[in-house]
Gaussian input, Z-matrix of N, CA and C with variables (Angstrom, degrees):
# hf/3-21g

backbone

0 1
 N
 C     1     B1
 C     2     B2     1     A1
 N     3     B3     2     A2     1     D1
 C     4     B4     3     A3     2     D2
 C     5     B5     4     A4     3     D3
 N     6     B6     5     A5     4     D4
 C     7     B7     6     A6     5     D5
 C     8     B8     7     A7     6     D6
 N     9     B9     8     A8     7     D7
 C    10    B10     9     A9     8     D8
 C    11    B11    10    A10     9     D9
 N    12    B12    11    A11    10    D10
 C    13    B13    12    A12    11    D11
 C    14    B14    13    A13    12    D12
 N    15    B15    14    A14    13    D13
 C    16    B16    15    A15    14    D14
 C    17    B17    16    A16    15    D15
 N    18    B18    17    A17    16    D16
 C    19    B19    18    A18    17    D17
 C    20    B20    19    A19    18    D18
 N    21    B21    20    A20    19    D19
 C    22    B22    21    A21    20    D20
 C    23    B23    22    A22    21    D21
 N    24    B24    23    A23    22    D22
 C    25    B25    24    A24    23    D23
 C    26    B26    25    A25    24    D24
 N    27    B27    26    A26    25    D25
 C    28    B28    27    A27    26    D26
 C    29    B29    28    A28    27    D27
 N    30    B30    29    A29    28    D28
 C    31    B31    30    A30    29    D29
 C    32    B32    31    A31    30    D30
 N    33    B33    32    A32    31    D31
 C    34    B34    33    A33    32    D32
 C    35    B35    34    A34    33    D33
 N    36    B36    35    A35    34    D34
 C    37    B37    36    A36    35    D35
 C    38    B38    37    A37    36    D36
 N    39    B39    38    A38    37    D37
 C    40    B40    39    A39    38    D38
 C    41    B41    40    A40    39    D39
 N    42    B42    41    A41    40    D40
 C    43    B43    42    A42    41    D41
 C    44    B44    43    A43    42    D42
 N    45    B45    44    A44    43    D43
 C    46    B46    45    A45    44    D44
 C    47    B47    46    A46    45    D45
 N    48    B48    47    A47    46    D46
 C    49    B49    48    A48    47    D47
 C    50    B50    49    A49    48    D48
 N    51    B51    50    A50    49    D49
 C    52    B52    51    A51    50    D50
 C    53    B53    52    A52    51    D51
 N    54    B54    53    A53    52    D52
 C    55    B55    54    A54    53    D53
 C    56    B56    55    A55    54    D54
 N    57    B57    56    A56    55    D55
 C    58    B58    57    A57    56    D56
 C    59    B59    58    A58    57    D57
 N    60    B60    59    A59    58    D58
 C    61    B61    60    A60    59    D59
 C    62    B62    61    A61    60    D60
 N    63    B63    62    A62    61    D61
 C    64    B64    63    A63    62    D62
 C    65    B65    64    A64    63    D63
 N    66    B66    65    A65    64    D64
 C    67    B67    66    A66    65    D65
 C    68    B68    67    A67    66    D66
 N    69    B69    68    A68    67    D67
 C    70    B70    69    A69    68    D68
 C    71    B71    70    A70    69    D69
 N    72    B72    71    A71    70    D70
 C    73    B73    72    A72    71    D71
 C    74    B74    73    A73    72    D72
 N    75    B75    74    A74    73    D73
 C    76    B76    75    A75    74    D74
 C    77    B77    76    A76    75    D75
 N    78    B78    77    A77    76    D76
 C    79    B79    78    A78    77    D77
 C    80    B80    79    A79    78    D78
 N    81    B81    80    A80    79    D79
 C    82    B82    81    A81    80    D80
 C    83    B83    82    A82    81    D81
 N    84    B84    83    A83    82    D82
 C    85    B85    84    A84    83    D83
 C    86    B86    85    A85    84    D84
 N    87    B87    86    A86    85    D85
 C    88    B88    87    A87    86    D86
 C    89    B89    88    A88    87    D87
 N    90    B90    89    A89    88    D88
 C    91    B91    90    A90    89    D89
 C    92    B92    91    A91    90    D90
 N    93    B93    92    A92    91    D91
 C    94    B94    93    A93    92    D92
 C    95    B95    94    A94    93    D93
 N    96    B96    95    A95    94    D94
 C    97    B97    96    A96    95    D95
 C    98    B98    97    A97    96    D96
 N    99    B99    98    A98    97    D97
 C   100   B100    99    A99    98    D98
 C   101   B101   100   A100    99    D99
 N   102   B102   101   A101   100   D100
 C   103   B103   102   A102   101   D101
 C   104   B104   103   A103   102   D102
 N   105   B105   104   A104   103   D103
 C   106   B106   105   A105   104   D104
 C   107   B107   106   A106   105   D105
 N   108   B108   107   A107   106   D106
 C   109   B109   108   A108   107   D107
 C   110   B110   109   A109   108   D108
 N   111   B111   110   A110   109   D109
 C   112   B112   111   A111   110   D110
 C   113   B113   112   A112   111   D111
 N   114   B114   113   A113   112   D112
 C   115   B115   114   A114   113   D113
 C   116   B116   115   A115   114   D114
 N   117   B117   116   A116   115   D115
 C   118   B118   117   A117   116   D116
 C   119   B119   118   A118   117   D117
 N   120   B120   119   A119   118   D118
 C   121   B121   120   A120   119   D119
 C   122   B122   121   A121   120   D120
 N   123   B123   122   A122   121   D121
 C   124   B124   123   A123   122   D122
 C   125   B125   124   A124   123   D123
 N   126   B126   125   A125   124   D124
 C   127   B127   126   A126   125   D125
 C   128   B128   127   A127   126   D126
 N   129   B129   128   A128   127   D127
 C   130   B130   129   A129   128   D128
 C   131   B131   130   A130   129   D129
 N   132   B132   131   A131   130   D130
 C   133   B133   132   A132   131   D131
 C   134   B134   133   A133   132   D132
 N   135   B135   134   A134   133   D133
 C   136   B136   135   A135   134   D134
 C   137   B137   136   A136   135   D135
 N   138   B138   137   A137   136   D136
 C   139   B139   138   A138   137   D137
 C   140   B140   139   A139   138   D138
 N   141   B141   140   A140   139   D139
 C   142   B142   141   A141   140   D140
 C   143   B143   142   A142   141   D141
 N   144   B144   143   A143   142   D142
 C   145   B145   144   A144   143   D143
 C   146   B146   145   A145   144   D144
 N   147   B147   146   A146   145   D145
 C   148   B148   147   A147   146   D146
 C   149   B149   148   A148   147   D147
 N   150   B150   149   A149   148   D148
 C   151   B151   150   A150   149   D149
 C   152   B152   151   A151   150   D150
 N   153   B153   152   A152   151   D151
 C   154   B154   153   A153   152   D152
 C   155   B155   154   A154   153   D153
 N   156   B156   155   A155   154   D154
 C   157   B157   156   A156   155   D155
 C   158   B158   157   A157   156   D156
 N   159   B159   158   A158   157   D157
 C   160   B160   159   A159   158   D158
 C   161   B161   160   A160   159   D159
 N   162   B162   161   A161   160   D160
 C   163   B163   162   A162   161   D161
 C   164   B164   163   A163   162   D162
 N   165   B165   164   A164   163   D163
 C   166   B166   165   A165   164   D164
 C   167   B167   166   A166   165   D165
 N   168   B168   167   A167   166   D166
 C   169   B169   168   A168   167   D167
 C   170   B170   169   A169   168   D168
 N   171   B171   170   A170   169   D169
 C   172   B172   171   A171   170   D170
 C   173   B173   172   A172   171   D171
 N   174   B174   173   A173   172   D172
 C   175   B175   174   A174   173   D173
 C   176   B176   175   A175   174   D174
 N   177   B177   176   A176   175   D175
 C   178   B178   177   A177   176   D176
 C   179   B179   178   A178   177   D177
 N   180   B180   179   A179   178   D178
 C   181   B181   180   A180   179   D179
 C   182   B182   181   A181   180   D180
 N   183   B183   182   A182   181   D181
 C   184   B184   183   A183   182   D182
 C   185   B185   184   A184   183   D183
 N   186   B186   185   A185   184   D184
 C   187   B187   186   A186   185   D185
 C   188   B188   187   A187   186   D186
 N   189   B189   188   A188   187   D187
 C   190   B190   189   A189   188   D188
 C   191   B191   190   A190   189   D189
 N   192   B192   191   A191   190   D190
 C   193   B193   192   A192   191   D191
 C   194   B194   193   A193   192   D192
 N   195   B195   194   A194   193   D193
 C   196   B196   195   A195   194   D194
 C   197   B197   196   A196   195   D195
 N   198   B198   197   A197   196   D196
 C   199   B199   198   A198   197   D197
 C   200   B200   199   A199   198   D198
 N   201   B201   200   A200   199   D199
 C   202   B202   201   A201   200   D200
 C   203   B203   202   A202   201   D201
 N   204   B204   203   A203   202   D202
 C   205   B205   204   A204   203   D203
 C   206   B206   205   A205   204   D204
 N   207   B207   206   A206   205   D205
 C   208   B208   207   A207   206   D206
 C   209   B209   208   A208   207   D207
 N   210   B210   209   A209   208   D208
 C   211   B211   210   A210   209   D209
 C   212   B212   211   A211   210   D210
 N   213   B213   212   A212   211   D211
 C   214   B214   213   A213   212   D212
 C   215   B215   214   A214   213   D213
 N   216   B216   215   A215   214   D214
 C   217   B217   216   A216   215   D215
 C   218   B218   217   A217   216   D216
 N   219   B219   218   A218   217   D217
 C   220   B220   219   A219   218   D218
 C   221   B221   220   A220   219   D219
 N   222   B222   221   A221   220   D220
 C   223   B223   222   A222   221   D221
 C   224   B224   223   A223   222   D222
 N   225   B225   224   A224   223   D223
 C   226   B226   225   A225   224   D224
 C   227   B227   226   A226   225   D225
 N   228   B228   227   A227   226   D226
 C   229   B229   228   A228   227   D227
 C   230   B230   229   A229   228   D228
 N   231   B231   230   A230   229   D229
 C   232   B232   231   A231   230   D230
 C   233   B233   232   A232   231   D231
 N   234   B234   233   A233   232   D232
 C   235   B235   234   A234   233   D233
 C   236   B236   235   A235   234   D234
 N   237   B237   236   A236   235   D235
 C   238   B238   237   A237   236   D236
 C   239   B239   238   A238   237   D237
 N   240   B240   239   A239   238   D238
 C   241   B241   240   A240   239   D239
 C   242   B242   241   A241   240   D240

   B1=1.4569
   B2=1.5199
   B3=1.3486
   B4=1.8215
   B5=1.5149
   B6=1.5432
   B7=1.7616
   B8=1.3556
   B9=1.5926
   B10=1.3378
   B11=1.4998
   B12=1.6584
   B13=1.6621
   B14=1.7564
   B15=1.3925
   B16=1.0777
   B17=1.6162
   B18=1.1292
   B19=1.1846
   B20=2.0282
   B21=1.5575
   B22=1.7131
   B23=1.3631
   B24=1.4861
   B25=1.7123
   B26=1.2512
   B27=1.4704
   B28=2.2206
   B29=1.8109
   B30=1.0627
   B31=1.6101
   B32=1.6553
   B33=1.3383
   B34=1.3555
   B35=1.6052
   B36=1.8641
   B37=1.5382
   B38=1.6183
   B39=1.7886
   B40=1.5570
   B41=1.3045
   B42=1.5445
   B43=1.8130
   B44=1.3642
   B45=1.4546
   B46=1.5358
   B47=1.6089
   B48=1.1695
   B49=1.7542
   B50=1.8360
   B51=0.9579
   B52=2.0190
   B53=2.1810
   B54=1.6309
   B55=1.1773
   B56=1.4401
   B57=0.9378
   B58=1.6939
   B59=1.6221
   B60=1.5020
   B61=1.4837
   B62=1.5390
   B63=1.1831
   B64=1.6398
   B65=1.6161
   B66=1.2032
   B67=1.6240
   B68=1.4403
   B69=1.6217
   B70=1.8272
   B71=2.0203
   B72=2.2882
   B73=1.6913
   B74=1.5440
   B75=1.2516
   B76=1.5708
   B77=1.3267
   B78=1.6357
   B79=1.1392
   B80=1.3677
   B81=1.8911
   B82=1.3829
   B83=1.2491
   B84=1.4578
   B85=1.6853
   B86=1.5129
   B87=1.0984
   B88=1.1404
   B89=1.6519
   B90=1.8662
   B91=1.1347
   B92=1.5665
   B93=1.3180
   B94=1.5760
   B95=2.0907
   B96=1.6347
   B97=1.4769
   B98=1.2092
   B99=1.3692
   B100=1.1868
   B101=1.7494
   B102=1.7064
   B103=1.1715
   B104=1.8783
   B105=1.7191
   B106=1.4284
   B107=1.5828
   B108=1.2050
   B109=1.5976
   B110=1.7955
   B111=1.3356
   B112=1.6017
   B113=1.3099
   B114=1.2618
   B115=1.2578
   B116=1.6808
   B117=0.6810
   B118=1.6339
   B119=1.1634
   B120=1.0356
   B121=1.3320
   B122=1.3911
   B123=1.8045
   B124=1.3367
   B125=1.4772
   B126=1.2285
   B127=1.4845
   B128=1.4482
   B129=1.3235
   B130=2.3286
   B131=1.5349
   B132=1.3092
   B133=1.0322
   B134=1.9159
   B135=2.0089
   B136=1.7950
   B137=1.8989
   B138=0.8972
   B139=1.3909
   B140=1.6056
   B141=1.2042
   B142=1.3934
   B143=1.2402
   B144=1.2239
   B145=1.6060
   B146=1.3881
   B147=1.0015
   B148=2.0585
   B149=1.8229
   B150=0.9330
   B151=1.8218
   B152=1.5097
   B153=1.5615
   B154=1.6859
   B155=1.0511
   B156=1.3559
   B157=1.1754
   B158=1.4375
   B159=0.9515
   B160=1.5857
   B161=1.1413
   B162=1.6896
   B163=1.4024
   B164=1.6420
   B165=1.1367
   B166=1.9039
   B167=1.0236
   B168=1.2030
   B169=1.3523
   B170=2.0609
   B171=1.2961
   B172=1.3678
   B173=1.1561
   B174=1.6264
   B175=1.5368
   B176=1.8869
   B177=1.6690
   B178=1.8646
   B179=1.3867
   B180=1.4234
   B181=1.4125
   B182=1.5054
   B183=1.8084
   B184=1.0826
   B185=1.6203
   B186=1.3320
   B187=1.9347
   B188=1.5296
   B189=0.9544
   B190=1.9567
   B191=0.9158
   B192=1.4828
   B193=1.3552
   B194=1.2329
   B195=1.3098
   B196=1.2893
   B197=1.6461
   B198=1.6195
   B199=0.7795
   B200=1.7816
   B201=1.1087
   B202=1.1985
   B203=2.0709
   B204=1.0817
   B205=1.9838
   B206=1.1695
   B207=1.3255
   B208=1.6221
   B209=2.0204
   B210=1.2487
   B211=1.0234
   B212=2.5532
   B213=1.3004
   B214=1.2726
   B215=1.5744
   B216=1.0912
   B217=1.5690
   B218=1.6372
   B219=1.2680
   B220=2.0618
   B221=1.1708
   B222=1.1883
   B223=1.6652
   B224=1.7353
   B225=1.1636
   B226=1.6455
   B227=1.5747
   B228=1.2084
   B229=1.6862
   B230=1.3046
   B231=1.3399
   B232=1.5384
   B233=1.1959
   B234=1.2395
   B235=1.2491
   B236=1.6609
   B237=1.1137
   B238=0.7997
   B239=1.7880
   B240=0.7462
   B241=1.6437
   B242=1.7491
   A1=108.16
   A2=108.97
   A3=116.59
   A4=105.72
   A5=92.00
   A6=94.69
   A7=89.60
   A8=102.79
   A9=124.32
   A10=117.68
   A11=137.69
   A12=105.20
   A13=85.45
   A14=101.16
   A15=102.24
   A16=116.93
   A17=121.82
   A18=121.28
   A19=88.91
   A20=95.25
   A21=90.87
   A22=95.17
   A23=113.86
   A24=123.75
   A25=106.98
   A26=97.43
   A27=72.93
   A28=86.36
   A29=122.96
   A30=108.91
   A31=132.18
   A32=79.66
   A33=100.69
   A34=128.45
   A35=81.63
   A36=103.36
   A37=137.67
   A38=97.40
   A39=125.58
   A40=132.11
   A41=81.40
   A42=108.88
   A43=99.55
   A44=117.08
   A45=81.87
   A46=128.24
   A47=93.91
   A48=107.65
   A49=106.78
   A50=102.70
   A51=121.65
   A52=87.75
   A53=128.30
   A54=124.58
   A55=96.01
   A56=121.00
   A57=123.76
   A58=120.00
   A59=114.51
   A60=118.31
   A61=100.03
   A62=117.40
   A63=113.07
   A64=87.89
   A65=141.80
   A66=121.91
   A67=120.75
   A68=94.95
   A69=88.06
   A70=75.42
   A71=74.63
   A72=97.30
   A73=109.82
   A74=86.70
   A75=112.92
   A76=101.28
   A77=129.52
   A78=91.95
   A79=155.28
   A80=111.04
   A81=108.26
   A82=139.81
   A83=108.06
   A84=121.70
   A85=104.16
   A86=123.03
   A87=113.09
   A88=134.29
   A89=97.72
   A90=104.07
   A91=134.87
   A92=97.53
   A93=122.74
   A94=104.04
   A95=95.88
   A96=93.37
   A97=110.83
   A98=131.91
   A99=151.04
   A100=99.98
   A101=108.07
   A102=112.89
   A103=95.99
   A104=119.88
   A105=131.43
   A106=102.85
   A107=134.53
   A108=144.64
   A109=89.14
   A110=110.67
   A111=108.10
   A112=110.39
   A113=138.05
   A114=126.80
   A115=116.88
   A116=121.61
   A117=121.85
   A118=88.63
   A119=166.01
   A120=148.24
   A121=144.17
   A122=91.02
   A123=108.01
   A124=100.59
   A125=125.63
   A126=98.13
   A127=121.87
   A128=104.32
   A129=105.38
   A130=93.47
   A131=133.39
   A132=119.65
   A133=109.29
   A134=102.49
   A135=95.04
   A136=120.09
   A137=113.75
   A138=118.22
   A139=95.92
   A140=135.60
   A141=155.18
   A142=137.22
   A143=119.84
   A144=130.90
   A145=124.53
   A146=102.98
   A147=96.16
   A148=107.89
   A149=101.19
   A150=139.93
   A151=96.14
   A152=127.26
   A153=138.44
   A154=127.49
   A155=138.94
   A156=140.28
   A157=132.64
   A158=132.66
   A159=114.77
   A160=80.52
   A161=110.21
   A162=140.47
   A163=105.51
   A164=108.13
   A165=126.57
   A166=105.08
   A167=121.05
   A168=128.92
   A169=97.96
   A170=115.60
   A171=127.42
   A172=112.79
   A173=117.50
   A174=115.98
   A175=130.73
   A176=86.54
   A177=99.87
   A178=94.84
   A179=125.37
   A180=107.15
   A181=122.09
   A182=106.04
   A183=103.83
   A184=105.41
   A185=94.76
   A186=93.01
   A187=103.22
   A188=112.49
   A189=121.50
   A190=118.23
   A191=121.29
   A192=119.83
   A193=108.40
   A194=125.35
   A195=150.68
   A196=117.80
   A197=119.17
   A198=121.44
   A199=93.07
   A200=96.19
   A201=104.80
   A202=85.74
   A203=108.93
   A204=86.19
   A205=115.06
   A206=108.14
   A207=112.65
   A208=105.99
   A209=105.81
   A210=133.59
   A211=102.72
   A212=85.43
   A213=98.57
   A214=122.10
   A215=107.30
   A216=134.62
   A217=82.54
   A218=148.15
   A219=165.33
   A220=77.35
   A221=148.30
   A222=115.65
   A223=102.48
   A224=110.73
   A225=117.77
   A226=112.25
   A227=112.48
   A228=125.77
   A229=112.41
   A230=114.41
   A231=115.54
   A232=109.72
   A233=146.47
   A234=156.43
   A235=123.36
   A236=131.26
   A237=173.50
   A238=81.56
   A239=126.55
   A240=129.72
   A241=94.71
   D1=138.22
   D2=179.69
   D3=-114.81
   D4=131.50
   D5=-173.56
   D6=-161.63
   D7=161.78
   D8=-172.00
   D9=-96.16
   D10=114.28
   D11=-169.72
   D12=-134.86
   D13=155.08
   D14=178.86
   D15=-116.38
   D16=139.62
   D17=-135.23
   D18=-117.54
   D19=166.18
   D20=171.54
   D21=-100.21
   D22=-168.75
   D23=-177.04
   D24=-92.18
   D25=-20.45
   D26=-175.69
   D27=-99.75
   D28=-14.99
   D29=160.46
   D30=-40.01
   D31=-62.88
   D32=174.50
   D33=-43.35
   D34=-57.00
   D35=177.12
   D36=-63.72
   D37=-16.70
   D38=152.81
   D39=-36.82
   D40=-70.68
   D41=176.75
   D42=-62.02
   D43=-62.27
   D44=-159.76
   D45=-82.32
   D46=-3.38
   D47=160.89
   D48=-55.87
   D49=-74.19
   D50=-173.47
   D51=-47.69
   D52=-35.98
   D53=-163.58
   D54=-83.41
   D55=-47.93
   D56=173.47
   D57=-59.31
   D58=-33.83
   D59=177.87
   D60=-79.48
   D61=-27.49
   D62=-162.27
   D63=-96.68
   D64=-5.28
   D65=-154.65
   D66=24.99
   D67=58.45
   D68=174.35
   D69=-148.13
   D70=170.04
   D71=174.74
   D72=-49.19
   D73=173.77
   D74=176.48
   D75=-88.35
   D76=-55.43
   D77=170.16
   D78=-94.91
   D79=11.57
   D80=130.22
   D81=-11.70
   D82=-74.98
   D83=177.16
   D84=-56.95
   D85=-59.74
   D86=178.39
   D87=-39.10
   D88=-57.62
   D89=167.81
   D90=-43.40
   D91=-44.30
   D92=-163.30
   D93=-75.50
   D94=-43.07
   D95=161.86
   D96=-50.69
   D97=-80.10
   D98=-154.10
   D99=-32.00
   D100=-62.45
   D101=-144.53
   D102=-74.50
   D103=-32.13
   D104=164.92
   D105=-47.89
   D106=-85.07
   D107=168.16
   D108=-13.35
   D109=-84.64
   D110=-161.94
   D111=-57.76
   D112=-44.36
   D113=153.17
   D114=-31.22
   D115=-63.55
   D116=-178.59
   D117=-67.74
   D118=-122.54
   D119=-123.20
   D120=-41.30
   D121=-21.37
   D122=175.00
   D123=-89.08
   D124=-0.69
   D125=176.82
   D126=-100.54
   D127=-156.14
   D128=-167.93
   D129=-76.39
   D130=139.75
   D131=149.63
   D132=-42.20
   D133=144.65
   D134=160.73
   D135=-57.95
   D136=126.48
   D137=-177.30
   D138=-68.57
   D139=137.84
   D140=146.29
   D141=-99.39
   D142=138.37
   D143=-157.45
   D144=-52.36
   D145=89.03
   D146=-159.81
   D147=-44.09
   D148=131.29
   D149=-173.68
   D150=-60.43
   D151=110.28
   D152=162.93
   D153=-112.39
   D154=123.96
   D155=154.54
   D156=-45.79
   D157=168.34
   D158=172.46
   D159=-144.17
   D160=139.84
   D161=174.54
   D162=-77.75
   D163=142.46
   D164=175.90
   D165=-105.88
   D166=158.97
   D167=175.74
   D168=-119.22
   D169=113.40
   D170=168.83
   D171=-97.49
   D172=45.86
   D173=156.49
   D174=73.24
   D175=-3.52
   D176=175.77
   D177=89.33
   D178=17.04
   D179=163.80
   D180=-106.24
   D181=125.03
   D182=-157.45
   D183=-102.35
   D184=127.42
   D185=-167.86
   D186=-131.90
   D187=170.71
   D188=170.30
   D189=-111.43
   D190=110.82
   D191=-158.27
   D192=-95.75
   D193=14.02
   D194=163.80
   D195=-64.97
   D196=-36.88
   D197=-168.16
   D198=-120.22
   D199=156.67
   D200=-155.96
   D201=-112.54
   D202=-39.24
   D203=-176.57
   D204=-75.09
   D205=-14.79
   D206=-179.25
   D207=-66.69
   D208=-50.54
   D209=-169.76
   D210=-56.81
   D211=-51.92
   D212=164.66
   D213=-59.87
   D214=-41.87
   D215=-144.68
   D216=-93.68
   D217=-19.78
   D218=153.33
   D219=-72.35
   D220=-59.84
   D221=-124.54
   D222=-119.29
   D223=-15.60
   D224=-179.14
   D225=-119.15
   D226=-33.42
   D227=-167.31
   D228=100.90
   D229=164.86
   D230=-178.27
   D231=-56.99
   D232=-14.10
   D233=155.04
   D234=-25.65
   D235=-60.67
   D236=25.48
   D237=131.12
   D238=-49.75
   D239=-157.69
   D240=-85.28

């Protein structure tokens, strides 16, 4: 099949680097990317270890960590202001 594609510069500039190291066509390289790329694409993404927190225990003190004088107000005393 003949078709027209337009390529970026450091695309370009790949191929013909990888076409010059390999002493083969361009569209070899091309092809052979293409069909590696589509291979990987068709497959599962790798599944990865779903990401957990581990809960602390802060001693039964119940604070809002939202607020920030409260938070002071535990850690310095009402003083603090």
């Amino acid at each position: 099949m003949r078709t027209t594609l337009t390529l970026d510069d450091d695309v370009a500039e790949q191929i013909e680097r990888l076409r010059q190291k390999r002493r083969t066509s361009f569209k070899e390289i091309v092809n052979e990317a293409l069909r590696e790329g589509m291979a990987q694409m068709e497959e599962p993404a790798p599944r990865t270890k779903p990401f957990r927190t581990r809960a602390v225990d802060h001693g039964g003190l119940l604070l809002n960590p939202d607020s920030i004088g409260d938070v002071l107000a535990a850690a310095e005393g009402d003083g603090h202001r």
